[in-house]
ZATORSE-257337 format. One record per residue (C-alpha): x negated, y, z negated; residue number from 0; residue in three letters. Coordinates in pm, 1 decimal. Example, Ala and Ser with C-alpha at 12.3 -4.5 7.8 and 13.67 -1.06 7.14 Angstrom:
% ZATORSE-257337
       xx       yy       zz   k   r
  -1230.0   -450.0   -780.0   0 ala
  -1367.0   -106.0   -714.0   1 ser
END
This chain:
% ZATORSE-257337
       xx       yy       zz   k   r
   1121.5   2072.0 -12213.5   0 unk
    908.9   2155.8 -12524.4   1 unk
    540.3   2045.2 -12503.8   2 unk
    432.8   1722.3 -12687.5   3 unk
    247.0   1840.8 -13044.9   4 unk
   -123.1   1848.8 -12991.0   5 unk
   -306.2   1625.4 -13238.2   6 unk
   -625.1   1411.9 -13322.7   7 unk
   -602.8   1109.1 -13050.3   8 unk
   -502.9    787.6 -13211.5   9 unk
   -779.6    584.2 -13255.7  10 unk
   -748.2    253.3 -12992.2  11 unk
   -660.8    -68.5 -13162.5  12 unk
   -983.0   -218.9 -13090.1  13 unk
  -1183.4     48.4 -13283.3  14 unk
   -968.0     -4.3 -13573.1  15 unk
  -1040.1   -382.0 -13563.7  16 unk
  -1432.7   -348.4 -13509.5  17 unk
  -1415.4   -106.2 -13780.9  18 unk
  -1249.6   -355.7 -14042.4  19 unk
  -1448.0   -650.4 -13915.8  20 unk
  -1745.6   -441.8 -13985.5  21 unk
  -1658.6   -337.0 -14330.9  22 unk
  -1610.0   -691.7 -14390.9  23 unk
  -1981.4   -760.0 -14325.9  24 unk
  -2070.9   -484.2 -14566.1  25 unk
  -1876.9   -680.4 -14818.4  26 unk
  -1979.5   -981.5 -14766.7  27 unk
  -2369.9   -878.9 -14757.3  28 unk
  -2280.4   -640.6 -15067.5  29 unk
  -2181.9   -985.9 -15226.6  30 unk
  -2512.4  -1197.5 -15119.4  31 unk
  -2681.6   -882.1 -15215.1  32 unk
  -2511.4   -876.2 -15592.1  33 unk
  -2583.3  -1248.1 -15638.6  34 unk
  -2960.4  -1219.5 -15503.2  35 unk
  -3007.6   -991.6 -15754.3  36 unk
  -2798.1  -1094.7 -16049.2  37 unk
  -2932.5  -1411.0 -16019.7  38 unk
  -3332.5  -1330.2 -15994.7  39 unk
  -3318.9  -1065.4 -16317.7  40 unk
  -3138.8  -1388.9 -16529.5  41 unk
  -3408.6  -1582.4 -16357.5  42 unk
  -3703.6  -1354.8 -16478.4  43 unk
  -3572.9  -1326.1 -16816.9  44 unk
  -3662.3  -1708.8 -16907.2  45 unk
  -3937.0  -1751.6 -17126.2  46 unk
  -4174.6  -1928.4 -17057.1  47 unk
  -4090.7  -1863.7 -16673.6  48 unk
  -4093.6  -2141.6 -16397.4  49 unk
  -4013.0  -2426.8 -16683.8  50 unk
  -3802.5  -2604.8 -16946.5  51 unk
  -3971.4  -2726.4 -17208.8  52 unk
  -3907.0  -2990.6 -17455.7  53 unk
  -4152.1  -3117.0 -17742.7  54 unk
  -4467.5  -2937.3 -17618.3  55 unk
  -4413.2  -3071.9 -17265.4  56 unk
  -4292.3  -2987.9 -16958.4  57 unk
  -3902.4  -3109.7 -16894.1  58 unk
  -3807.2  -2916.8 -16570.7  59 unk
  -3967.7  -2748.4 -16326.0  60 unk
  -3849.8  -2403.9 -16117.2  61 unk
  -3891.0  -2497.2 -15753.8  62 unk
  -4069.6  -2167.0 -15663.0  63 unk
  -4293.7  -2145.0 -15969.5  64 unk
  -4409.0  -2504.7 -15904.9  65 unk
  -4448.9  -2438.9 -15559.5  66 unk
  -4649.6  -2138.0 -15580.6  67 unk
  -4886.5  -2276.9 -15886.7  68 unk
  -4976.1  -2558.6 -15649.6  69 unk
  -5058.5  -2348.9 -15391.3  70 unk
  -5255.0  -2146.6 -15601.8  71 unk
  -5450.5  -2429.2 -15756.1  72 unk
  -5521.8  -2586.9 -15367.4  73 unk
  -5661.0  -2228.1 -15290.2  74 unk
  -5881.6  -2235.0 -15582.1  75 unk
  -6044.9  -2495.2 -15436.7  76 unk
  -6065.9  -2745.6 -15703.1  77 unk
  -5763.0  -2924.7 -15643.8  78 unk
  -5888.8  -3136.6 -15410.3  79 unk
  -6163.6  -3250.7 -15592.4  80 unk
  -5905.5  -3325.8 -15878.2  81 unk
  -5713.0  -3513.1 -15697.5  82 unk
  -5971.4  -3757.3 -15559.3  83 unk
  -5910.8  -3774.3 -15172.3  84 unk
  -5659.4  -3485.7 -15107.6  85 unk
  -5430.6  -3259.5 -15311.7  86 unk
  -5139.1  -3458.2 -15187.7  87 unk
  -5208.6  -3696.8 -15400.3  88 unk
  -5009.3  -3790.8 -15769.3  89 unk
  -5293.4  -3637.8 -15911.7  90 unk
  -5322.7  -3345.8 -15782.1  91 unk
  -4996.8  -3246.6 -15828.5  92 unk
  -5008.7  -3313.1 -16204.9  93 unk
  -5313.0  -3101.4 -16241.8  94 unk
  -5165.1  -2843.7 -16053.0  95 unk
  -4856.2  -2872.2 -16294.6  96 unk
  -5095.3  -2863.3 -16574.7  97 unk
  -5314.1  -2548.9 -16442.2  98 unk
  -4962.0  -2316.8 -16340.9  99 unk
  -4773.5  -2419.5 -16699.7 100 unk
  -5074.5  -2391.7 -16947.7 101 unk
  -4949.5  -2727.9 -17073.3 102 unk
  -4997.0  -3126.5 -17033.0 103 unk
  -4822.5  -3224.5 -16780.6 104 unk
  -4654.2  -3593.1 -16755.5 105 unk
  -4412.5  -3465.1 -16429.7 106 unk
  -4442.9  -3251.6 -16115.5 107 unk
  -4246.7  -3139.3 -15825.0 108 unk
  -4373.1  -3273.4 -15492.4 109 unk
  -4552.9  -3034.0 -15237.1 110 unk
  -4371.4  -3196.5 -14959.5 111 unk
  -4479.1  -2924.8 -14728.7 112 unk
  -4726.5  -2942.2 -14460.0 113 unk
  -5040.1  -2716.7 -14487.9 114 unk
  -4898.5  -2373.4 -14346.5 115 unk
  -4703.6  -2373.9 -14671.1 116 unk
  -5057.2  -2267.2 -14858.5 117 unk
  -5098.1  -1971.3 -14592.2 118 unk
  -4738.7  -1864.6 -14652.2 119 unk
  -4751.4  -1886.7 -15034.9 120 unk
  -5115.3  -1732.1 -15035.7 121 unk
  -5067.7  -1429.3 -15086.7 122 unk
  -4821.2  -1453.6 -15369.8 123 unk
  -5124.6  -1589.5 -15541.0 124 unk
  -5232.2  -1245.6 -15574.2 125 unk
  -4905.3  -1116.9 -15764.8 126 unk
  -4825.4  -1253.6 -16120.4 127 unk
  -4533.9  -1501.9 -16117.5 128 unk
  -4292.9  -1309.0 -16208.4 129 unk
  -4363.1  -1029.7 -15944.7 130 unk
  -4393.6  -1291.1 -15722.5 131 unk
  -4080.4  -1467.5 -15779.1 132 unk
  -3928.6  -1110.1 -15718.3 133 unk
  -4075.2  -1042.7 -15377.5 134 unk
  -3978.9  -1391.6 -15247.2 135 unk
  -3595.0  -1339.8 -15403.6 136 unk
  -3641.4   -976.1 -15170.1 137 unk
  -3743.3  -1106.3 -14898.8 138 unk
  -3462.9  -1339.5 -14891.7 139 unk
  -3211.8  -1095.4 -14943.6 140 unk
  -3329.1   -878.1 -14697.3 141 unk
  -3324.0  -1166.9 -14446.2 142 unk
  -2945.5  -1274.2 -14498.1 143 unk
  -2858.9   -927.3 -14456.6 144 unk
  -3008.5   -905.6 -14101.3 145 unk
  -2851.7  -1210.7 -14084.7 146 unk
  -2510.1  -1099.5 -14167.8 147 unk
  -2553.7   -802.1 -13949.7 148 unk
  -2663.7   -962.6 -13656.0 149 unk
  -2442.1  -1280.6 -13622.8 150 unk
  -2164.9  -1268.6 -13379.0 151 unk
  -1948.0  -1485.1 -13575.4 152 unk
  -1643.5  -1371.8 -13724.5 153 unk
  -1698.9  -1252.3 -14092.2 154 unk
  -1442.4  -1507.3 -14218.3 155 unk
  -1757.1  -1761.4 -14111.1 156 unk
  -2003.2  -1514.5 -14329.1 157 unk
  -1837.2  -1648.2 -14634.0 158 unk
  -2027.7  -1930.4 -14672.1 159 unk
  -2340.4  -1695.9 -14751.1 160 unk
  -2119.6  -1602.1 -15032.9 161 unk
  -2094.5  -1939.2 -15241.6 162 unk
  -2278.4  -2151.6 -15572.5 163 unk
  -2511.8  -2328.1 -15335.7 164 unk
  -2666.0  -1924.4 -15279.2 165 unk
  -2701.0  -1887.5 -15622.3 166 unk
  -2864.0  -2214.1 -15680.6 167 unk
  -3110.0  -2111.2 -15397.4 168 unk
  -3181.7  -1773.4 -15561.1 169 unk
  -3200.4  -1934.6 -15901.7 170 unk
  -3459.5  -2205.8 -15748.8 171 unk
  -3701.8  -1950.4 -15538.3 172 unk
  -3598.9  -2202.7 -15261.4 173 unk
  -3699.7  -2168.2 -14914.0 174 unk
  -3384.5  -2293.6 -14749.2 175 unk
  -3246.0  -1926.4 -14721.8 176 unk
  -3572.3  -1778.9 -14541.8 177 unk
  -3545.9  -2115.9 -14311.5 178 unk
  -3230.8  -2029.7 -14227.3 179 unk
  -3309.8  -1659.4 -14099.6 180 unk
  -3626.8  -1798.3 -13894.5 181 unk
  -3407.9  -2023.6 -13751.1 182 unk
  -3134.9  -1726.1 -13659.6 183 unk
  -3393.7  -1520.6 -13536.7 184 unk
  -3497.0  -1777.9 -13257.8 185 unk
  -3170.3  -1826.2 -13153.7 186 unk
  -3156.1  -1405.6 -13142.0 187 unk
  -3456.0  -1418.5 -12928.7 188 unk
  -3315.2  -1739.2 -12722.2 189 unk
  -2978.8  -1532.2 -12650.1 190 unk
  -3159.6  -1206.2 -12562.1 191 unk
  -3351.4  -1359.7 -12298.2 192 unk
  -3722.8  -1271.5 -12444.1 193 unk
  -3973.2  -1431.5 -12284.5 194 unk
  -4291.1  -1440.3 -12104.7 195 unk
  -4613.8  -1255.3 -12308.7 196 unk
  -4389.5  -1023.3 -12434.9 197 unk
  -4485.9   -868.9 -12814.0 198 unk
  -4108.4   -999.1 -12866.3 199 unk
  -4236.6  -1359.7 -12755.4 200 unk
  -4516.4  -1370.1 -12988.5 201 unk
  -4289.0  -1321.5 -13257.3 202 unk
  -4104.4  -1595.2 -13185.3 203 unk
  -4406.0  -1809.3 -13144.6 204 unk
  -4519.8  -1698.1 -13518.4 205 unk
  -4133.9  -1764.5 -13688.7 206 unk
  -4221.1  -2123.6 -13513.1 207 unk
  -4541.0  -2190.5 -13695.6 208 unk
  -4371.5  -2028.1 -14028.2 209 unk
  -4142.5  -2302.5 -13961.0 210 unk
  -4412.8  -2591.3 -13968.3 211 unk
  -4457.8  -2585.2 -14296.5 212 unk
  -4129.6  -2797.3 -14294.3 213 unk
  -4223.8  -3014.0 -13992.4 214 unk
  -3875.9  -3204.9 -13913.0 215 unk
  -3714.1  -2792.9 -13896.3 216 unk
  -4025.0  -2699.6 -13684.0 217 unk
  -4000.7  -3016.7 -13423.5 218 unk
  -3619.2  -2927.1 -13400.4 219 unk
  -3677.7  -2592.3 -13321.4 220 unk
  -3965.4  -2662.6 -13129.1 221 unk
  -3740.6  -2932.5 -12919.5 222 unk
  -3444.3  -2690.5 -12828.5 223 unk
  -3720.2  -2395.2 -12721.8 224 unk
  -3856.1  -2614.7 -12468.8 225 unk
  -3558.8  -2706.1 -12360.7 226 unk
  -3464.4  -2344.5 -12287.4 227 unk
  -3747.8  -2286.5 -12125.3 228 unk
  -4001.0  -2153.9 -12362.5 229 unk
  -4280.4  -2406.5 -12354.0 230 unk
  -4503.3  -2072.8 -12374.6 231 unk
  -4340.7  -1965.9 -12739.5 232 unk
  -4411.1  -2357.5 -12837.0 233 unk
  -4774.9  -2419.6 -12736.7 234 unk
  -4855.7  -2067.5 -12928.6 235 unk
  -4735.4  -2193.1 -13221.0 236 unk
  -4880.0  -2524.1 -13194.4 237 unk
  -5226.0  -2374.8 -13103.6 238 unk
  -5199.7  -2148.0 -13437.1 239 unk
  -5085.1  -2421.6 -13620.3 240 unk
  -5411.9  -2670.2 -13514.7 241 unk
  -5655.6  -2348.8 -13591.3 242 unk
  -5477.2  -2282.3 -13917.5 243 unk
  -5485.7  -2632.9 -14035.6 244 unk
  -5843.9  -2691.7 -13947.0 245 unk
  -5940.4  -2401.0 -14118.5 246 unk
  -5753.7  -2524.5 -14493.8 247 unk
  -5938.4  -2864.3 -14460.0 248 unk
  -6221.9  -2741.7 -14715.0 249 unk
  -5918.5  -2678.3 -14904.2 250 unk
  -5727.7  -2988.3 -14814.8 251 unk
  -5984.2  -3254.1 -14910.8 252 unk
  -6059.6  -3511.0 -14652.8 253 unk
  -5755.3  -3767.1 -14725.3 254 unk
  -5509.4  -3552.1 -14652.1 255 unk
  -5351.0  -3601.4 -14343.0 256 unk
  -5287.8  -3991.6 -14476.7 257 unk
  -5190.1  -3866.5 -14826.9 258 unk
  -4935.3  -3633.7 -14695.3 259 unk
  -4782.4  -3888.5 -14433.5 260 unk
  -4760.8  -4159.9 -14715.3 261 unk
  -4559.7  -3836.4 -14898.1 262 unk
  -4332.6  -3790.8 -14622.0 263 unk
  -4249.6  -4118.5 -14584.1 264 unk
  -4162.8  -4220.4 -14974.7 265 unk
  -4013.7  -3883.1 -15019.4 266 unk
  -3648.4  -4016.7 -15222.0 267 unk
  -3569.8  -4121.0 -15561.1 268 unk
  -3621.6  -4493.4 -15472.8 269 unk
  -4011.3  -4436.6 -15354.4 270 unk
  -4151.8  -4141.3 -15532.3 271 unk
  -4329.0  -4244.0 -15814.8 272 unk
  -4155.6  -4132.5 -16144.0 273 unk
  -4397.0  -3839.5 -16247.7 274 unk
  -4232.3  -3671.5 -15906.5 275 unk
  -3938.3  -3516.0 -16116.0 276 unk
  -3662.8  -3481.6 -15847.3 277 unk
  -3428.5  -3385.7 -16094.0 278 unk
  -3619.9  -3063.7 -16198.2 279 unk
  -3514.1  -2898.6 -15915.5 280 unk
  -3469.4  -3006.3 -15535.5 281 unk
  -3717.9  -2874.6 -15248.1 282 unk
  -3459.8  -2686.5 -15023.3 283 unk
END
């Protein structure tokens, strides 16, 4: 009997599938990657950047760019003299509106985030708006691809990274995308079994305060930690959260806790006054 012919071993069917399931990722975060991108140069090439304008006046407002001017106006500290009690006030936002576009301003977007918002956006303060704009649009791309590389979904399930609500996010400077990864990364940390004092821990205690500056997101999150068990992660967060807060109220102005909930609680079409313009681009 003649000898079978010696050859490279057929790779098993399972390495063949992994392999094509995993160059499906690549394509998929080769596509989020291509519309990041695309979509923040077309962004940066608007003149004036951040906002529409029609007769002299602002018409529509860049969620990021509004956004990051009032943050940068509340860390001036003059905003919430401006605005009389707080710099959650009407007010406020109008002269923030006025001090980030270099023009009168008749609308605004609403700051409908809590104070951990300024600590987040501070920094970008320090970056012209543009260059800003560009490091926020990286650092969400570079989050959905950990995403994407990380989630044990099937890649079929990836597609819906890939779609015009992405491109309206990147267009925006929203923060629904970076929400989204903080969010995956707890349930990362959740499945891995992190806990205790661990350096691991601590970093899911600080995605958890990231997350406050959108309070309804952060008491989710917060909920279905302590259900799992990781009442340590939550009171972390909550304790930096407390110090980190007190420390803005200087910045704040001494109304703001009521200013803010009365926000909160006529944040819609129906309640917001009509300066609020809604239409100029939704908070994500």
């Amino acid at each position: 009997m003649s000898a079978a012919p010696v050859g490279p071993a057929r790779r098993t069917p399972w390495r063949e599938v992994a392999s094509r399931r995993f160059t499906a990722r690549l394509l998929v975060l080769a596509g989020v990657i291509g519309l990041g991108l695309g979509t923040t140069v077309s962004a940066l090439r608007t003149e004036p950047f951040g906002v529409v304008v029609a007769a002299g006046r602002p018409e529509r407002l860049m969620d990021f760019a509004s956004h990051r001017g009032f943050a940068c106006a509340a860390w001036s500290g003059d905003l919430a003299h401006a605005g009389g009690a707080s710099i959650y006030t009407l007010d406020a936002h109008l002269k923030a509106t006025e001090r980030w576009t270099g023009l009168p301003a008749w609308i605004a977007l609403p700051f409908g985030y809590s104070p951990t918002m300024l600590w987040v956006l501070g920094p970008l303060c320090t970056l012209p708006a543009r260059w800003s704009y560009g490091a926020w649009s990286l650092a969400c791309v570079l989050a959905m691809g950990w995403m994407i590389l990380r989630a044990r979904v099937h890649w079929v399930a990836l597609l819906l990274l890939v779609t015009p609500l992405t491109v309206y996010a990147f267009a925006l400077g929203q923060t629904a995308l970076l929400t989204t990864a903080g969010l995956f990364f707890l349930m990362v940390r959740d499945a891995e079994g992190v806990g205790g004092r661990s350096p691991a821990s601590w970093r899911e205690s600080l995605v958890l305060w990231l997350l406050t500056a959108k309070p309804p997101i952060a008491a989710t999150a917060g909920l279905a930690l302590l259900v799992r068990g990781r009442g340590g992660s939550v009171a972390r967060a909550i304790g930096v959260t407390l110090v980190t807060t007190l420390a803005l109220t200087p910045w704040l102005g001494t109304g703001w806790a009521r200013d803010y909930l009365h926000l909160l609680g006529s944040y819609d079409r129906v309640g917001l006054p009509a300066a609020f313009a809604r239409d100029g681009g939704t908070q994500r």
